[in-house]
N, C-alpha and C positions, 0 to 999 in steps of 0.2 A: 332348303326343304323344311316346312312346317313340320312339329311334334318331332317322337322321335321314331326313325327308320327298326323295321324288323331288323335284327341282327344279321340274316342273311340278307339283306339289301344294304349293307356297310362295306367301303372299301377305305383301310389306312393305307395310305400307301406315300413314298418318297419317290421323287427324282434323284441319280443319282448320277456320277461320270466326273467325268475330267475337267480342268478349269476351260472353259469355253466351249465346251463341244453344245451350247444352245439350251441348259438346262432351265434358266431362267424366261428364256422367248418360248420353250414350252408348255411353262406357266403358265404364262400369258396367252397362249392361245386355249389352253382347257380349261382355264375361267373366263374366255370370251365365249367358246362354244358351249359352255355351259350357263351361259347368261350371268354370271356374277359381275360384269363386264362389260361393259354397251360399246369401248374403247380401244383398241390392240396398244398397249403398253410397250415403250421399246426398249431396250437395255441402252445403246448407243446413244438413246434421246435423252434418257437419267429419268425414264419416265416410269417404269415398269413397277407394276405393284408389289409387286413378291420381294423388291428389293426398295425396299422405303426409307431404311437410313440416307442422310447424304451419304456416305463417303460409299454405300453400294453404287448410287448413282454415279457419282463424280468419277469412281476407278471401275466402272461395267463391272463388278464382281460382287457377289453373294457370298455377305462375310455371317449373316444369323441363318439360322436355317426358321423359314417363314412359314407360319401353319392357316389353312383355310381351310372352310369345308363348301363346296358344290357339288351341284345332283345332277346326274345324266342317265337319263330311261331309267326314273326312277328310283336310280341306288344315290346312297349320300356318299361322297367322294371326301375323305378329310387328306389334304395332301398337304406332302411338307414340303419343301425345294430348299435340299441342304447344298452347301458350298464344296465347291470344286478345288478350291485351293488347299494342299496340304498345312495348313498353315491353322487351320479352322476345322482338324480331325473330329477337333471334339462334337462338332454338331452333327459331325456323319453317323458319330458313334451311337453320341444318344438318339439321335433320328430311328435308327435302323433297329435300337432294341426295342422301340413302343408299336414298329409298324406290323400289317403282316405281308405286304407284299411290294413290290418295287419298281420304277421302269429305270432299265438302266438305258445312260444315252450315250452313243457313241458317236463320231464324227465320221462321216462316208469318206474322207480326206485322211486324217490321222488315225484311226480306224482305234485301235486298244491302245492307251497311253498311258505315262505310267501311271496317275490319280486312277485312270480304269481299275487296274489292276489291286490299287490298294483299296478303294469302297466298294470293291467285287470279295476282297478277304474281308472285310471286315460283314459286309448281307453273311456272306459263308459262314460266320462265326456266329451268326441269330440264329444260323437255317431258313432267310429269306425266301420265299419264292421271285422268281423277276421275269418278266415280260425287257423285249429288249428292242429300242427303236433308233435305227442307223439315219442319222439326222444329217442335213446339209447335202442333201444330195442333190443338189441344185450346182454344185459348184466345182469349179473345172478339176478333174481327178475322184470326180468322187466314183468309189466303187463297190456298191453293194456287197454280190458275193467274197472280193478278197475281204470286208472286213467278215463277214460270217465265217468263213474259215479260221479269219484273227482270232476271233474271239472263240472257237474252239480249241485253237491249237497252245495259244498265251495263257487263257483264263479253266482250259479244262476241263469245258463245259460243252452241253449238245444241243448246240444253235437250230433253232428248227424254223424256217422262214413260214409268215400264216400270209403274209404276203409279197408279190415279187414288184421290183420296179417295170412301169412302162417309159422308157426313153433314160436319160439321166444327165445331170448337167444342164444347159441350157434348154434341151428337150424331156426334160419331166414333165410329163402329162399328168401318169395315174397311178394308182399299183390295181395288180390283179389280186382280187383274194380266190385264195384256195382253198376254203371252204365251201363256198356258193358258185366259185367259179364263174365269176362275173367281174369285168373292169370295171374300177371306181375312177372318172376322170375329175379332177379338179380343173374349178373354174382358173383364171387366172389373178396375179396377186390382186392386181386392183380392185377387183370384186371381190374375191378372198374368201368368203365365204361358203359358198356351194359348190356341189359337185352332184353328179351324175352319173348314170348306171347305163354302162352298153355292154355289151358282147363278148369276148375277150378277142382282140384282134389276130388272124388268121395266121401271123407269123410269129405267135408268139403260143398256138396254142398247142404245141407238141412241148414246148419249155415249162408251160402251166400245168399240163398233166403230170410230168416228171415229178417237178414241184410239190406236187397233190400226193401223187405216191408216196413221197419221201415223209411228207409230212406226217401220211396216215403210220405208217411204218413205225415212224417212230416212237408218237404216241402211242398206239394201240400194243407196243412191246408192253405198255404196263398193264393192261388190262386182257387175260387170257382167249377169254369168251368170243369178244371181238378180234383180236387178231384170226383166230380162227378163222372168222365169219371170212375177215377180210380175204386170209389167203386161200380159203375156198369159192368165194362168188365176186374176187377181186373188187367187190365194191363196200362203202359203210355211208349209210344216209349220213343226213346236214346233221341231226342230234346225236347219232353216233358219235361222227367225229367233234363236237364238241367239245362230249362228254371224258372221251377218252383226252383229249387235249388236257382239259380243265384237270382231268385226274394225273397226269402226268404232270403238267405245270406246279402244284401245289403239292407232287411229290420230291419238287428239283432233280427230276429225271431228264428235262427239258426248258429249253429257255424261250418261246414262240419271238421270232423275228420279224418287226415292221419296219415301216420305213419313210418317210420325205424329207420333207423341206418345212420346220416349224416356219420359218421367217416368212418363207411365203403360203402359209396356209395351206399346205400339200400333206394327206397323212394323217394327220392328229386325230380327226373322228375314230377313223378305223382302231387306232392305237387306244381311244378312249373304249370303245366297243370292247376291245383286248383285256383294257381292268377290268370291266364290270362282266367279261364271261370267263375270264382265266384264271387273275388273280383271287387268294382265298377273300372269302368275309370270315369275322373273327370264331363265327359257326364252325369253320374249317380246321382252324387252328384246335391245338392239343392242351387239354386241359393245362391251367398253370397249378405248378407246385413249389410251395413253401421252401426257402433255400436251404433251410435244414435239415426236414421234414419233411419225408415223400410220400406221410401220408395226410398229410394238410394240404388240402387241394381246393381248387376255386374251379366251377366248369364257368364257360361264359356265358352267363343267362342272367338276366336280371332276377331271378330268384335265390341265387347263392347269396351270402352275407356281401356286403361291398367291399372290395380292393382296388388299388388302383400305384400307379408308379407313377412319381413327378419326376420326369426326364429334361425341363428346361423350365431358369427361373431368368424373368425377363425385370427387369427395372422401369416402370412405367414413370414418367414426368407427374401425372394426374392420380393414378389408381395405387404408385406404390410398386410393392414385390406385387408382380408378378408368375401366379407359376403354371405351370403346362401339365396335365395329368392325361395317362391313360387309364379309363377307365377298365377291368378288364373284368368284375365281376358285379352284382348289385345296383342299386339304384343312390345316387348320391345327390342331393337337394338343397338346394341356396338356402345356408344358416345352421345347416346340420352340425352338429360336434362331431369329429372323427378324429382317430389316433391315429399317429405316429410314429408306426410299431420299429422305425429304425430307430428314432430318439427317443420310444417309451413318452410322448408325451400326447396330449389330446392339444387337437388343435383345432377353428372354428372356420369351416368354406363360406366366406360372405359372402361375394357374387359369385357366380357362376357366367363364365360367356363364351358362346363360340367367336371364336377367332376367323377374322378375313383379312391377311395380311397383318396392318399394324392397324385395322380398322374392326369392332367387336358387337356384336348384338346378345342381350340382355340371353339366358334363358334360366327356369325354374330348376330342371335335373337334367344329370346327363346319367343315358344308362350303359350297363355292361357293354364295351365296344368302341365306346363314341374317343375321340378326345377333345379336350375341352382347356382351356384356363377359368382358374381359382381365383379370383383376390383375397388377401386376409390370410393365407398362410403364414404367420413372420419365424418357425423355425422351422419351417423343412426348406430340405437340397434337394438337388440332383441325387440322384437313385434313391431316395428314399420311398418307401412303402406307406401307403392311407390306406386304411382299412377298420371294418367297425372293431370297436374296444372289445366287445363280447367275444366275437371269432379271429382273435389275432394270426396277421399271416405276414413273414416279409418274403420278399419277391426278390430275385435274384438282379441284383444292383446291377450298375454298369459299369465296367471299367477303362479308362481313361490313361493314355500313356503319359509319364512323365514330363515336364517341361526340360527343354534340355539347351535353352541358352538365357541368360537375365544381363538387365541392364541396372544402372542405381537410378534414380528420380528423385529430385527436389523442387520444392512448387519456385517461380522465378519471384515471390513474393513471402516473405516469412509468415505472412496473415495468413498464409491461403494452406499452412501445416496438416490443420484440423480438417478445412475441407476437404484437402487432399487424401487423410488416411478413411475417412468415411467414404470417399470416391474410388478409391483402389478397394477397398471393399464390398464395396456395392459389385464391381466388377467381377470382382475374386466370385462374391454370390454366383453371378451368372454362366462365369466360365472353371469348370474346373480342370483346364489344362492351361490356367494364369493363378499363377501364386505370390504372396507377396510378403516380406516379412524385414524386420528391421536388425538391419547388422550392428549388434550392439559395439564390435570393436572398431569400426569405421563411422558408425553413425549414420550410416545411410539406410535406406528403404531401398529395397531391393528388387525389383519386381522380373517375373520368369515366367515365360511362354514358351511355344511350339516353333518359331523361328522371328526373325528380322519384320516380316511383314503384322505379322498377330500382332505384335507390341508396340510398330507405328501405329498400326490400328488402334488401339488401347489407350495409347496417349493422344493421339487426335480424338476420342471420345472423352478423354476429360476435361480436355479446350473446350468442347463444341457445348457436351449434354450436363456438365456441370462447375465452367466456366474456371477452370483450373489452370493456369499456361506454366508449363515445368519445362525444366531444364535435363534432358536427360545425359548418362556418363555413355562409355563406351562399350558394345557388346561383352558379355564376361558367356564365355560356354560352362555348358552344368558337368565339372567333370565329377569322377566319383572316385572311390578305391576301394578296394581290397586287398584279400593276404592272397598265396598262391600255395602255400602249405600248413598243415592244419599244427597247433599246438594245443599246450597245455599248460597247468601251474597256478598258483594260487596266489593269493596277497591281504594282509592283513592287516587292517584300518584300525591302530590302538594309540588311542591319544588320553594322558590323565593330567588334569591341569587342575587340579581343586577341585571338590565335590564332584558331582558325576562324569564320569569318561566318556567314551566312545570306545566302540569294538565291534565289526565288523570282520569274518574271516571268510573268504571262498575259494574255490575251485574249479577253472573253468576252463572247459577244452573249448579253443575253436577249431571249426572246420568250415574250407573253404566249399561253395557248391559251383553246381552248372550257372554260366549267365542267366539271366531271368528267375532263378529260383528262389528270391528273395533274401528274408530274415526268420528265422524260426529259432523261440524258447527253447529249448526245453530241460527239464526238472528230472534229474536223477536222482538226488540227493537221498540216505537213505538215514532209518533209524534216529529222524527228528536234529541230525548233527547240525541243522540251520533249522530254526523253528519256521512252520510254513508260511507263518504272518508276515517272514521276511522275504520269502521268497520273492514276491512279487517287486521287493525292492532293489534285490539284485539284478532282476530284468529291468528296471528302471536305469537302474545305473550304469547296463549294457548299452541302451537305446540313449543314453545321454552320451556316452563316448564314440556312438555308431553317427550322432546326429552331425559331429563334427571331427571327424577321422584322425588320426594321430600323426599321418604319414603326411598330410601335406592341407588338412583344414578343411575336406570334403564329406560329403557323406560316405559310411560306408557301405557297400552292398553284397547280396551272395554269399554271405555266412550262415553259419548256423553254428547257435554256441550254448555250450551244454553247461549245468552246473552241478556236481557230482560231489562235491562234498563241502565240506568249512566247521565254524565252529561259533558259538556264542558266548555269551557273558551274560547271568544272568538279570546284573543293573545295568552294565552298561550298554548292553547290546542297545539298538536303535535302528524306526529305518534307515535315519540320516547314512549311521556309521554302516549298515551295509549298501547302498547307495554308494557310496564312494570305495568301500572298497570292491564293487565289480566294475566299477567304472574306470578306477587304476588299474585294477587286473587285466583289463580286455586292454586298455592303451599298453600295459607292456607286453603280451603275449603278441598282440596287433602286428607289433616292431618287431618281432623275433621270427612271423610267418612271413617270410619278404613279401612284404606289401607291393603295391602295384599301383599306379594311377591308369584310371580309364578313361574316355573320351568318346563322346557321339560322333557316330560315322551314318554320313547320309549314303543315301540312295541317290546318286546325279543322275541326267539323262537330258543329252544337250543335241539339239538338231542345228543343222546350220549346212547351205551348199557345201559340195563336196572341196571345192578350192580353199576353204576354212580349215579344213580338216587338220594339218599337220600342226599347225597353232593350235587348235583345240584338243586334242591329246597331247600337245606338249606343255600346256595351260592344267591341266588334270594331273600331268604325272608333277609337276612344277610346286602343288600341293598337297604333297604325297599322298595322289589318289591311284587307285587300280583302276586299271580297264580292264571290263567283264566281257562285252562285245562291241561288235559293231553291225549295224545293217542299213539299208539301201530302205527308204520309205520317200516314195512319191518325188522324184528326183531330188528328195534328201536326204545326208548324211546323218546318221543318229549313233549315237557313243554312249555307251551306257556304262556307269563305273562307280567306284566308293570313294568319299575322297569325306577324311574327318573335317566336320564343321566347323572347327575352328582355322581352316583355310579357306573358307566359303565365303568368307565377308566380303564386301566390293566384289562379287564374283560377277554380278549381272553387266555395273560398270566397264569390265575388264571384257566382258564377252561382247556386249553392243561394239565396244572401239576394237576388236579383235574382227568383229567380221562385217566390221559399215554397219552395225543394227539389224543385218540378216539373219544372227545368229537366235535360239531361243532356249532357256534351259528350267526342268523343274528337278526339285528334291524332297526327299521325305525321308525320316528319320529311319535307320536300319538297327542298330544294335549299339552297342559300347563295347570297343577294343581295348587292350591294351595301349597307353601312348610309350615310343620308344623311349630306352630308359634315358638318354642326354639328353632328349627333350623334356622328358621329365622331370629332370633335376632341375633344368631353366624354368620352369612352369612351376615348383615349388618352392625355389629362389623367390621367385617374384614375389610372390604370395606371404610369404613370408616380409618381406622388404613391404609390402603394400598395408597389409593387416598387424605389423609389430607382433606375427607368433615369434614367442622365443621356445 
């Protein structure tokens, strides 16, 4: 689309679902029916645009989440199509806090699975709106309504069908829409392209009314006026019920449910039709507000000062950083100066380009709404805030879970040192659920992601994109620790060796918290007994003893540690000397709260025929995993259980030769447990024997 779209003729919007359930053949079809496209792109072919790295091609899976922008009945469509695999959270994440609205895709076969479930919490956690389209229903078992029910009864949510299937399986015709009340048949694949409008057929039109009903019902529960109307004259015109849809949809009171067959062209329009009249344009959305500040506010209109948030920085071979911006207030223009209000610095947008895949066309500005890629940012990140100097605003970042297993790497060439840490950096830029940092007591580089596959990935990218061939060690899981009871007590850093001493005193209660509630300062100390200039030294020297734990060489987590008194000198005192002494203090109070080691515990869920069964829960318990349930999906059996990740390794291995290759399993990160204590003392053994702590 030429120039730039009224703001209400904009849709941001993601694909989102489970690894396979078609999200990427989606793609491909709503930038062919959109004309960006003359081609159907296939995943299985390694052809598909949306997924342009090799190794998307070569393993069928979407490991970047791909941005474009195409127009259908004249709204601009900017879509993202993030990856299904847990493995690559981090693009759902950021994907889902620049968007405003969503199609989630489900499989008419596996219906809600567990990736459903988890980029179903994480839209939840923006306040997405989503339109939802039950895909594959061309294929034997597929079943429309059990997943609509799925996805009420799993995901919590009030499935409202805008259209039903005609046939299913080998006989998918059409769907009926229920709004106009008219069958939409599609041609067949080989033609693929068109479809046609008849009647609704005769034995399906007491199931269409029903349908109709349900629909109007639900929606219009959010609008008074109309429901009224409805359960008084039992009827609501074609803009009626629109309107009450659209208001309900972009309230997440409701989720409108479509449906076909992406692969063979069955469905898509309608579902297209579905963004551009359901989902919000950024018109819709609720003004943004300043993360500190509720009353620093940006409405969306190119008249407010410019804001905007970089949610992905890409490494281009040719252009360099790469970075991805939503725009979300103002007008922003190739060459402009703008600041940096996360790092306080001014930084200069050189190009400006809309994004088509991993292919870009030039443009002058992008405004309030749009998103777009920058070249020429070289210090902003991911969440960071642009915005003008004058009107400074930051925007509420995004956050990103820990990595929770690392491996060591060494380039297989001593040359290739230098290229290496500039290339693990470069990467680090792009992803921030990949870290990397160098173990000074082992000497190795270290590098930690989100599981097994993210970091083959990662290393096949520094073969490939910047000709690097490494040698990697063997999985290390990201354990952690903590105390389980709170102390207290002081320590006192007094050394005099000839001319000036050192003297640091403190006092420092710790206290353990809930999982997830991090690390928290704080400053009692009363009547100047530590001058304040120090203060900030003895939280230094907390965060230097937390960085690498006392108990067994981990970090530590879920403290909160207070400093409530001490004392000075007044030549010798220093930061140094208090620096060290809160950094002793906390390692021996540390050792007195009986510590703990903890350990990532996934989320499993393995399907595999039912004759598998008794090997694969005795394979789970075998790794001291729990079983949560069990259930019966489409003559198969599915296990769903926790079993810590440091038993997970060779799991897929073990599951393929366990059930002839029938078997299938995914995981996603669940919390950090407790590890049993005799296991723990082996685990700290080691550790100690590997890294010489004495």
């Amino acid at each position: 689309m030429a120039g730039n779209p009224q703001l209400s003729r904009i849709r941001n919007i993601g694909i989102m679902a489970h690894i396979d359930a078609g999200k990427t053949t989606m793609s491909e079809r709503i930038l062919y029916y959109c004309g960006r496209t003359h081609k159907l792109g296939e995943v299985h072919d390694g052809a598909a645009t949306m997924d342009w790295m090799d190794q998307e091609q070569e393993r069928g899976i979407t490991i970047t989440s791909a941005a474009t922008t195409a127009a259908w009945k004249d709204h601009q469509i900017s879509l993202i199509d993030t990856p299904g695999h847990v493995d690559f959270t981090a693009e759902v994440e950021r994907s889902l806090r620049v968007l405003d609205g969503a199609v989630a895709l489900f499989c008419a076969v596996g219906g809600v699975q567990p990736q459903s479930e988890q980029v179903w919490r994480q839209s939840e956690k923006y306040n997405v709106p989503k339109i939802a389209f039950i895909n594959k229903m061309d294929r034997v078992g597929a079943d429309f309504y059990h997943v609509v029910s799925r996805i009420e009864n799993v995901l919590g949510t009030n499935p409202v069908p805008v259209v039903i299937p005609i046939g299913k399986e080998d006989s998918l015709r059409g769907v009926i829409d229920l709004i106009r009340m008219k069958a939409i048949i599609f041609a067949d694949a080989d033609s693929g392209t068109t479809f046609h409008e008849e009647d609704i057929p005769a034995d399906m039109q007491e199931e269409a009314e029903e349908w109709r009903t349900n629909l109007v019902e639900k929606s219009a529960e959010q609008n008074d006026e109309l429901l009224e109307k409805f359960l008084s004259d039992g009827e609501l015109t074609e803009a009626e019920i629109m309107k009450v849809v659209r208001e309900a949809t972009i309230a997440r009171k409701i989720v409108p449910v479509y449906c076909g067959s992406a692969f063979k062209n069955k469905g898509v329009q309608p579902m297209l039709d579905g963004v551009v009249d359901f989902l919000p344009s950024p018109d819709d959305i609720p003004p943004i507000i300043h993360a500190h500040d509720e009353e620093n506010i940006r409405h969306h209109s190119s008249d407010d000062p410019m804001s905007a948030l970089a949610f992905k920085i890409m490494a281009d071979k040719h252009m360099g950083k790469v970075t991805f911006i939503r725009v979300y207030s103002g007008i922003l223009k190739a060459g402009d100066t703008i600041y940096n209000a996360s790092k306080e610095k001014n930084e200069r947008a050189g190009r400006l380009l809309r994004m088509h895949a991993n292919r870009q066309e030039n443009i002058d500005k992008a405004m309030a709404g749009e998103i777009v890629a920058v070249v020429g940012l070289s210090d902003t990140r991911t969440g960071d805030t642009l915005c003008d100097k004058n009107h400074p605003i930051i925007l509420e970042s995004i956050e990103f879970p820990a990595p929770v297993i690392s491996i060591s790497i060494k380039p297989e060439g001593r040359a290739d040192n230098d290229k290496m840490g500039e290339a693990l950096h470069r990467l680090a830029d792009e992803d921030p659920t990949f870290t990397v940092h160098f173990d000074d007591e082992t000497e190795e580089t270290i590098i930690s992601g989100m599981g097994e596959l993210h970091l083959e990935v990662l290393v096949e990218r520094l073969r490939r994109e910047f000709n690097v061939a490494c040698e990697v060690g063997r999985p290390e899981v990201a354990y952690r620790e903590t105390a389980t009871s709170p102390t207290d007590g002081d320590y006192k850093h007094a050394k005099q060796s000839g001319g000036r001493g050192q003297y640091g005193h403190c006092y420092l209660r710790l206290q353990p918290v809930e999982p997830g509630h991090g690390f928290a300062f704080i400053n009692e100390v009363k009547g100047g007994n530590i001058p304040s200039e120090y203060i900030p030294a003895v939280e230094k020297g907390v965060i230097r003893a937390m960085e690498k734990g006392p108990y067994a060489g981990y970090p530590v987590v879920d403290m909160h540690v207070t400093v409530y008194d001490g004392s000075s000198h007044d030549v010798d005192s220093s930061e140094f000397a208090f620096i060290e002494a809160a950094r002793v203090c906390f390692r021996n109070l540390f050792m007195k709260g009986s510590p703990q080691l903890l350990e990532p515990v996934m989320s499993v869920e393995v399907s595999a025929p039912e004759e598998y069964m008794g090997s694969i829960t005795g394979s789970i318990c075998s790794r001291r995993g729990r079983i949560e349930n069990m259930d019966d999906l489409h003559g198969q059996k599915v296990v769903r259980g926790m079993v810590p990740l440091s038993e997970m390794f060779g799991y897929s291995n073990d599951l393929r030769t366990m059930t002839s290759g029938r078997g299938s399993f995914t995981m996603h990160f669940e919390r950090y447990e407790a590890v049993p204590f005799s296991l723990a003392e082996e685990i700290i053994k080691k550790r100690q024997a590997e890294n010489k702590i004495r």
